[in-house]
Backbone bond lengths (Angstrom), bond angles and torsions (degrees), N, CA, C in turn:
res aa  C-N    CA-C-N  psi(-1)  N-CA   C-N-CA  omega(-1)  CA-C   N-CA-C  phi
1 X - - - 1.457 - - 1.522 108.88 -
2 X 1.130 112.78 127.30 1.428 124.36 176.06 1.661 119.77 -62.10
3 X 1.190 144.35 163.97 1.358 137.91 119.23 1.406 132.73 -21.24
4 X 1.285 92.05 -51.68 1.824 109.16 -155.45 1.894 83.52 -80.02
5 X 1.361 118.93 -34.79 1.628 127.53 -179.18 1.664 106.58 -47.35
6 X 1.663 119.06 -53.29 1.041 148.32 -150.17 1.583 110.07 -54.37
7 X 1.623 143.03 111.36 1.081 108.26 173.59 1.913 92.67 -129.38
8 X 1.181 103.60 149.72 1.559 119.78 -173.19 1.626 105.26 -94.98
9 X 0.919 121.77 -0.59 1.638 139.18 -162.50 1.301 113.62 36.54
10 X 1.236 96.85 51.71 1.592 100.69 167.20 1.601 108.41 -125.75
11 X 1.899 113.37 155.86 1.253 95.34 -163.61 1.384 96.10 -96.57
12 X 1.739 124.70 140.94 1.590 117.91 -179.15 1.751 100.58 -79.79
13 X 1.020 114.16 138.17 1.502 114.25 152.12 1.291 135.62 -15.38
14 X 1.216 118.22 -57.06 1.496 134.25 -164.94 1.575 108.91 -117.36
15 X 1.448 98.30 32.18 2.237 99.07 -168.68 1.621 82.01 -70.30
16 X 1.629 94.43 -178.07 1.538 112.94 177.42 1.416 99.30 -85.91
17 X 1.402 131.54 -45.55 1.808 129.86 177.01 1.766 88.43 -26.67
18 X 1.314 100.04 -73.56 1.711 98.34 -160.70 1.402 119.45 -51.71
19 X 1.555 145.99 -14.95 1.115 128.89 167.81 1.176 132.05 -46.00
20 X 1.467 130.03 -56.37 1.226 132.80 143.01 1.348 122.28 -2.80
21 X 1.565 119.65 -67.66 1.417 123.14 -175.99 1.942 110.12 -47.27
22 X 1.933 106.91 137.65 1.277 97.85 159.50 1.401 119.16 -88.99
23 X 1.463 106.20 171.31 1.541 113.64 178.83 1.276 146.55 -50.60
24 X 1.855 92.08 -6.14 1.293 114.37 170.98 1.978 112.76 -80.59
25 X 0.939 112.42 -38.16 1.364 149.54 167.80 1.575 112.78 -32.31
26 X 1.569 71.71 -67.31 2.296 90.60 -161.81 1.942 86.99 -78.27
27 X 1.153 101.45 -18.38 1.796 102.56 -163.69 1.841 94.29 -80.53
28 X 1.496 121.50 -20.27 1.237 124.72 -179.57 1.827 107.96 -82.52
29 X 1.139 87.40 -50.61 1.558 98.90 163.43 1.366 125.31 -21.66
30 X 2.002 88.38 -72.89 1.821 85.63 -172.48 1.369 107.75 -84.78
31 X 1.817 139.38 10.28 0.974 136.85 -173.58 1.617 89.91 -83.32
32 X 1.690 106.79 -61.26 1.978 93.06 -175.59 1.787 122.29 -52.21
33 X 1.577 104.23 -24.97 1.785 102.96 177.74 1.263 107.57 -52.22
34 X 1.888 110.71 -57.03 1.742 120.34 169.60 1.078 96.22 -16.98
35 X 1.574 97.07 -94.95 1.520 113.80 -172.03 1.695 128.73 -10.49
36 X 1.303 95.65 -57.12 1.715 105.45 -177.42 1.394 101.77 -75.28
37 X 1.087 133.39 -12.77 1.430 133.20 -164.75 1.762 107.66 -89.55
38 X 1.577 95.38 -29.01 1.515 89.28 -163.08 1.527 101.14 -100.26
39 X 1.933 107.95 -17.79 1.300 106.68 174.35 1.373 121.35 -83.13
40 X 1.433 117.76 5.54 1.600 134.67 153.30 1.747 111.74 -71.22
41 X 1.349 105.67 -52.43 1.292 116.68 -178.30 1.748 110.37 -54.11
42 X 1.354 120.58 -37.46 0.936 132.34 174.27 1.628 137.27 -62.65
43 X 1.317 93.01 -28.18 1.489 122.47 -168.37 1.600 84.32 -92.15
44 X 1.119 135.49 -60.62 1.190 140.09 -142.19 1.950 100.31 -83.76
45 X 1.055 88.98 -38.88 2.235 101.50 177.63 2.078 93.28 -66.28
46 X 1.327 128.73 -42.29 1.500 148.97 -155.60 1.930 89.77 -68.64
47 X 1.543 110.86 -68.70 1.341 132.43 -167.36 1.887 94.23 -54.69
48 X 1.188 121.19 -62.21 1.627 166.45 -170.08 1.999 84.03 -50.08
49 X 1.224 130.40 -73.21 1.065 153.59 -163.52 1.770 92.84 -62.24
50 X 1.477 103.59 -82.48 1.816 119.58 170.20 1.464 102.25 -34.34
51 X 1.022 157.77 -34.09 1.194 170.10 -104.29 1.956 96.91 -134.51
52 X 1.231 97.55 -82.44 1.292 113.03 177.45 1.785 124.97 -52.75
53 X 1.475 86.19 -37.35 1.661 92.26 177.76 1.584 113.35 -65.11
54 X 1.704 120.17 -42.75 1.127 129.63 -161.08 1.611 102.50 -66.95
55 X 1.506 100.63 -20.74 1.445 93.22 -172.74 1.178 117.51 -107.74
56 X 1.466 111.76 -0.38 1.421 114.29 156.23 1.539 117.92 -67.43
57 X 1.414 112.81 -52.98 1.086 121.75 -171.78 1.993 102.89 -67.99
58 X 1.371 126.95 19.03 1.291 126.56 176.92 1.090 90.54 -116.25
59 X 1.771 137.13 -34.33 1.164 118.71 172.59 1.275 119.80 -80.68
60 X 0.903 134.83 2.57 1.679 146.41 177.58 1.778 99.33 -86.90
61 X 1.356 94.36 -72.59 1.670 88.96 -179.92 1.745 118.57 -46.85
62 X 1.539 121.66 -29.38 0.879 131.87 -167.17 1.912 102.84 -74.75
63 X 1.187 112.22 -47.50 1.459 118.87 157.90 1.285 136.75 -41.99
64 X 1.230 111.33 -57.16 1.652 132.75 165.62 1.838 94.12 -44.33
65 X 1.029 102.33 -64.10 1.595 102.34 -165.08 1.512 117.64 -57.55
66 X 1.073 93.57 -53.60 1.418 100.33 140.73 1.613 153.93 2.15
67 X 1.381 84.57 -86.98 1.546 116.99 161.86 1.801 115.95 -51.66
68 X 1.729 88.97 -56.06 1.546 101.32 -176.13 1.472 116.08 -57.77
69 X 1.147 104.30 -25.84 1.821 116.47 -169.01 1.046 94.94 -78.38
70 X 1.874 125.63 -54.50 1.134 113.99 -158.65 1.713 122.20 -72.81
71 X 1.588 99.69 -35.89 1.434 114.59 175.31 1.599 106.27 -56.93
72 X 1.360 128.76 -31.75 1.813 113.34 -165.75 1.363 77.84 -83.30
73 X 1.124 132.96 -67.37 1.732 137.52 -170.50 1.566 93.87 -12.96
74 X 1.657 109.60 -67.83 1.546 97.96 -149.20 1.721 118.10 -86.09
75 X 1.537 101.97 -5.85 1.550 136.52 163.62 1.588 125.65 -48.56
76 X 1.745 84.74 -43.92 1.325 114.61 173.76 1.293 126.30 -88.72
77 X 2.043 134.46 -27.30 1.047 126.53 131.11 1.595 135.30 -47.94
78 X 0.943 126.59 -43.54 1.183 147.84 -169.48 1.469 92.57 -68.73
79 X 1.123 124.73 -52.97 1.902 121.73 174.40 1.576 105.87 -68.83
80 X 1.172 125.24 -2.99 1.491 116.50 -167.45 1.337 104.48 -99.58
81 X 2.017 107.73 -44.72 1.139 103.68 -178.91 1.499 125.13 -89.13
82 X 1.197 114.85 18.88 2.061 132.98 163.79 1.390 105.67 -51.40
């Protein structure tokens, strides 16, 4: 199998199919690549974002509990030494 055989199914920029196309065309082209590029970027900040929150909200819960323990704890000295 050759190189030149080889296709990755991706479209290259500069293939021979695309000469043909006018500039209005190839200019649509690289507007949808943008496009897909930033709606990757997007997805990835979304996951990135979800990510961060969940673990805020583990340190929050982790506090509360916390709190609760510590407050009966000192609820509970404070009644001992009456």
């Amino acid at each position: 199998m050759a190189y030149d055989d080889y296709d990755d199914g991706f479209d290259d920029p500069e293939s021979p199919e695309q000469e043909d196309l006018s500039e209005e065309e190839r200019s649509e082209i690289r507007k949808g690549r943008i496009r897909l590029l930033f709606g990757a970027g997007n997805l990835t900040g979304i996951i990135a974002g979800s990510v961060v929150i969940l673990l805020l909200l583990a340190l929050l819960f982790s506090m509360v509990n916390f709190l609760i323990g510590d407050i009966s704890k000192n609820f509970t000295l404070l009644l001992t030494r009456l």
